[in-house]
C-alpha positions, -999 to 999 in steps of 0.1 A, spaced: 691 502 619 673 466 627 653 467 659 664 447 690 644 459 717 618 436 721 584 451 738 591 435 772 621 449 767 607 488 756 591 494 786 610 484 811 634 506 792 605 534 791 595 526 827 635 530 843 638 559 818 613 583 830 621 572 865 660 580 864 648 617 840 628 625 868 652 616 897 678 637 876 651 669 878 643 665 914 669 653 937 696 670 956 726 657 946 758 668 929 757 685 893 776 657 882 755 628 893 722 647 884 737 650 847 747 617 843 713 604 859 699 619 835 725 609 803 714 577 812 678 581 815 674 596 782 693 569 767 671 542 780 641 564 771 658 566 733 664 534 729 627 522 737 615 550 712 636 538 687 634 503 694 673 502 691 701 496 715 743 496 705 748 476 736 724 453 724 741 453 692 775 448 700 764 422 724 747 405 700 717 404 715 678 401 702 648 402 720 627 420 691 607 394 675 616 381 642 589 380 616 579 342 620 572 353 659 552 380 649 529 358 623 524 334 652 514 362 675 491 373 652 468 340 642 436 335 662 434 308 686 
């Protein structure tokens, strides 16, 4: 499994995650809508932990950076 969720990327993911995990918990809606609030908050919160997203995958979509990104990150100014 390559990574394609960039960091920008991670924690927005992490960020809407715990938001939509915690509106699942609290709010007074249906079962149903509290279950899949939370479905998909967990999945955003997985795929920032593992830095991997299907969707991203099958869309063919990239934002992790590739290595030569990374070197350039990483020399001093």
């Amino acid at each position: 499994m390559a990574k394609n969720v960039g960091d920008t990327e991670r924690i927005a993911r992490l960020i809407a995650g715990t938001a939509l995990v915690l509106l699942a918990l609290t709010a007074n809606r249906s079962r149903a809508v509290r279950v899949l609030t939370l479905l998909g908050g967990s999945e955003l919160l997985y795929t920032a932990t593992t830095q991997y997203c299907p969707a991203n995958a099958a869309l063919g979509r990239d934002t992790y950076p590739s290595d030569q990104d990374r070197d350039l990150m990483e020399m001093p100014a």
